[in-house]
C-alpha positions in Angstrom: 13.6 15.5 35.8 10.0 14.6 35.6 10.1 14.6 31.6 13.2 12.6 31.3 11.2 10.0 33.5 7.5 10.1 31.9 9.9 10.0 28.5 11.6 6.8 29.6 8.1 5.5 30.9 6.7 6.1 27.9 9.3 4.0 25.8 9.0 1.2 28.3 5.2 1.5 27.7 6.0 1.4 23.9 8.2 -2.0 23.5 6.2 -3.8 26.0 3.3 -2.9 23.5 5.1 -3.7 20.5 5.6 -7.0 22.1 2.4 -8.0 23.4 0.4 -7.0 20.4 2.8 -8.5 17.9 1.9 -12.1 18.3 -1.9 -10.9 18.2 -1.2 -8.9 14.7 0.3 -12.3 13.0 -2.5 -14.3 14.5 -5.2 -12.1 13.0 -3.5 -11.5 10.0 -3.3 -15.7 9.8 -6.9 -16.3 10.4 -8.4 -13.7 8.7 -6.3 -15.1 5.6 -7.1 -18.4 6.5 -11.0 -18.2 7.4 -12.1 -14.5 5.1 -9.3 -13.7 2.9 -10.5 -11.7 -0.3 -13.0 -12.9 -2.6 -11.4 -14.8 -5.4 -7.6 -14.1 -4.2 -6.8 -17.6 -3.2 -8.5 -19.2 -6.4 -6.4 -16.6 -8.8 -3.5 -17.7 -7.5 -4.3 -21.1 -7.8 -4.9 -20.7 -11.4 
């Protein structure tokens, strides 16, 4: 009884996660392309 409840817990714990730190992976993936990026990506593909 106690597993099926910590399992179910657990997976609660999990999406809320999923959710909360999804918005904060996109925006640190957008400004560290935006502001650091790689050294001479951006201007290869401008060539």
């Amino acid at each position: 009884m106690a597993g099926r409840i910590i399992a179910a817990l657990r997976a609660i714990i999990a999406t809320i996660a999923d959710v909360l730190f999804l918005p904060f992976r996109v925006f640190a993936r957008l400004l560290g392309l935006s502001h650091r990026g790689r050294p001479g990506a951006s201007r290869r593909d401008t060539d």
